[in-house]
TORROKE-443413 format. One record per residue (C-alpha): x, y, z. Coordinates in steps of 0.05 Angstrom, whole numbers, plus 5000, padded with zeros to 4 digits. Each point is the difference from the previous one (the first is absolute). Layout:
X; Y; Z
...
***
This chain:
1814; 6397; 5877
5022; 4992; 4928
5070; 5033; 4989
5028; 5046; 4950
5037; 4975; 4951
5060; 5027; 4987
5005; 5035; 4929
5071; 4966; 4965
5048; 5055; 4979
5015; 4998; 4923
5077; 4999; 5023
4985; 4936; 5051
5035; 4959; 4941
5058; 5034; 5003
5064; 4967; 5037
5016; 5056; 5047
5070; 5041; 4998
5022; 4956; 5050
4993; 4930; 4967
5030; 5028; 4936
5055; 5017; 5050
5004; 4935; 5029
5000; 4967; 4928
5055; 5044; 4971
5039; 4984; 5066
4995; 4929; 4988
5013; 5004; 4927
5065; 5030; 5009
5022; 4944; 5055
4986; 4952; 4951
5030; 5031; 4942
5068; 5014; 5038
4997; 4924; 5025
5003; 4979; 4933
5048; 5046; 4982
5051; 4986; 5057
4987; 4928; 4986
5029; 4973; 4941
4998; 4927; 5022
4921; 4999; 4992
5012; 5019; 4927
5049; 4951; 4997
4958; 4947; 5027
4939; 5015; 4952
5043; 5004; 4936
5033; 4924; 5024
4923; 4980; 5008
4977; 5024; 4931
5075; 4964; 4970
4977; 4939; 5030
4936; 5003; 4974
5032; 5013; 4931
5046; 4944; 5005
4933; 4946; 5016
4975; 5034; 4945
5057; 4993; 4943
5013; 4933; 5020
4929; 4986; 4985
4996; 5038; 4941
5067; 4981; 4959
5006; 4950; 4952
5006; 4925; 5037
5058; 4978; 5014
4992; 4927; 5024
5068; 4994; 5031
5008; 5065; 5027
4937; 4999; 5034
5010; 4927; 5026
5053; 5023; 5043
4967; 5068; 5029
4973; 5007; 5065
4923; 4986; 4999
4992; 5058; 5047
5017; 5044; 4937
4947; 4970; 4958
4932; 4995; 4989
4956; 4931; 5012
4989; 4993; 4926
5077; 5016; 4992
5014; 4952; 5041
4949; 4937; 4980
5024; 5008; 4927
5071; 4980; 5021
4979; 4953; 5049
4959; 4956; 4943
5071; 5016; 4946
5038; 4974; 5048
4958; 4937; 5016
4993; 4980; 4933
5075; 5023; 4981
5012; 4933; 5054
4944; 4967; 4962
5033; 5004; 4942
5072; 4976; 5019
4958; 4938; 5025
4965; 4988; 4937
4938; 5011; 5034
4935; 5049; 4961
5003; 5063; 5025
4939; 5025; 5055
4956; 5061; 4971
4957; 5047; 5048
4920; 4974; 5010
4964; 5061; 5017
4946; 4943; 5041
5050; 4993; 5051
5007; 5073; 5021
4954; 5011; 5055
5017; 4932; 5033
5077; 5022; 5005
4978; 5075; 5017
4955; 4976; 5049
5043; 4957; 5033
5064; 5047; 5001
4952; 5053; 5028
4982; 4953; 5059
5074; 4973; 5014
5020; 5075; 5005
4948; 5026; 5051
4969; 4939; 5032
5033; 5008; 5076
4975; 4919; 5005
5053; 4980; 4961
5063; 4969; 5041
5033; 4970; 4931
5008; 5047; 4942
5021; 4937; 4957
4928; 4961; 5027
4962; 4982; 4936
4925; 4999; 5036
4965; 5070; 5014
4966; 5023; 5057
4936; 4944; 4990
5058; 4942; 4984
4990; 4997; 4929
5049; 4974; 4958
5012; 5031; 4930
4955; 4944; 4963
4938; 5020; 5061
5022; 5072; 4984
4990; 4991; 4922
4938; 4959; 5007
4963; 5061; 5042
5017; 5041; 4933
4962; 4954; 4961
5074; 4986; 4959
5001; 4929; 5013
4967; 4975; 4937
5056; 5055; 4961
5060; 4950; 5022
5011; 4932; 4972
5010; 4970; 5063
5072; 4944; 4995
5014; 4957; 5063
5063; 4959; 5008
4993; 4954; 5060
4937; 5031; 5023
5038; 5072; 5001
4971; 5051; 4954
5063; 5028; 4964
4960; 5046; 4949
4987; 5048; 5058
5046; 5034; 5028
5027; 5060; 5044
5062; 5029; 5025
5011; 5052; 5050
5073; 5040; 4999
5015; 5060; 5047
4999; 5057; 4969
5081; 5028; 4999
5066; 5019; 4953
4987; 4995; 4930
4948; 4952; 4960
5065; 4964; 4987
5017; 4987; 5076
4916; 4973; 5011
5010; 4953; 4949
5071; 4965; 5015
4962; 5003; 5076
4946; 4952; 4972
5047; 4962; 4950
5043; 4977; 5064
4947; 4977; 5041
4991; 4935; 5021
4917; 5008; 5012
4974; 4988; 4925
5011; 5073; 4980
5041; 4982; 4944
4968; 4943; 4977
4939; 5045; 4993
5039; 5053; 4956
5026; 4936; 4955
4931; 4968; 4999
4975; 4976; 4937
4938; 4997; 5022
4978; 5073; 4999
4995; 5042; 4938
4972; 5065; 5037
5024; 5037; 5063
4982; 5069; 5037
5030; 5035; 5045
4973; 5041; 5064
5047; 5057; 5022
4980; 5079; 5019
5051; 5052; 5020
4985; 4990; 5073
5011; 4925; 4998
5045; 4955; 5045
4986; 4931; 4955
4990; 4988; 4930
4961; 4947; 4977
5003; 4959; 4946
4947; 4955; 4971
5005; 4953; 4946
4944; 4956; 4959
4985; 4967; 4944
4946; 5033; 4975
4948; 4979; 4952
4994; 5052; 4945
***
């Protein structure tokens, strides 16, 4: 037996009396929730002045010295890479030593290795220098085909024209830097080195480490 199907009522559409009861009911919790409750106004308009602030200091004219000092939490990763490489070759300079300029080749090694030193639960040593297969930076730059980009220098069997630094990631781009210039594990010898002419950097908002990478690149 085949049954009858029920014809639909042009009103069936319709929210009922009820639900538009229901709806105004709720409305008018919410809206006197908001109104009793200053502190969520409060707390979006500090939100939105925070996000102003990240944005100003991005926006405003550069000021090197200013910005050297600020909190990288306030700024933005470019923000903060432009100071770092100022600074580093503001040292560079007091040593008599040619300053470093950015080699777009080296981004997706320092990317892809900041990425992996961030998320990679494997890793017992933030400050280990071999990713998750044990490959060194040269092994790392040789799987990106970059190897024949870098006049490669040894000194005593050491390649010195390679190079990478890893810094945690705190304070002020000033603070990172003195970090690395008083350590007694090469980091400063690496800023100094004469025998890089290019560097990159790999930091994103969410980072924990910045690294640094320096060559000498063949142009």
């Amino acid at each position: 037996m085949h049954k009858k199907n029920t014809p639909i009522s042009k009103n069936s559409h319709k929210p009922s009396s009820s639900r538009l009861a229901k709806f105004a009911i709720t409305t008018s919790i919410i809206a006197n929730i908001l109104t009793n409750n200053p502190s969520f106004w409060q707390d979006t308009k500090q939100q939105t002045q925070q996000q102003t602030k990240t944005e100003i200091i991005d926006a405003t004219t550069y000021d090197y010295h200013k910005l050297l000092h600020t909190d990288i939490s306030t700024l933005s990763p470019e923000i903060i890479k432009k100071v770092m490489l100022d600074r580093i070759n503001e040292i560079r300079k007091e040593k008599k030593i040619k300053p470093l300029k950015y080699d777009k080749r080296l981004e997706s090694l320092a990317y892809e290795f900041v990425e992996e030193k961030n998320w990679t639960e494997r890793w017992k040593d933030p400050y280990c220098h071999f990713d998750k297969d044990g490959n060194w930076i040269y092994e790392r730059t040789e799987k990106k085909w970059l190897i024949n980009k870098i006049r490669i220098i040894s000194i005593d069997g050491e390649v010195v024209s390679l190079w990478e630094n890893l810094v945690t990631t705190y304070g002020s781009v000033y603070d990172m830097l003195e970090s690395l210039m008083a350590s007694t594990k090469w980091h400063k010898e690496r800023i100094l080195s004469s025998h890089q002419n290019k560097v990159w950097f790999g930091y994103k908002t969410w980072s924990t480490i910045f690294v640094q990478i320096f060559a000498q690149m063949i142009d």
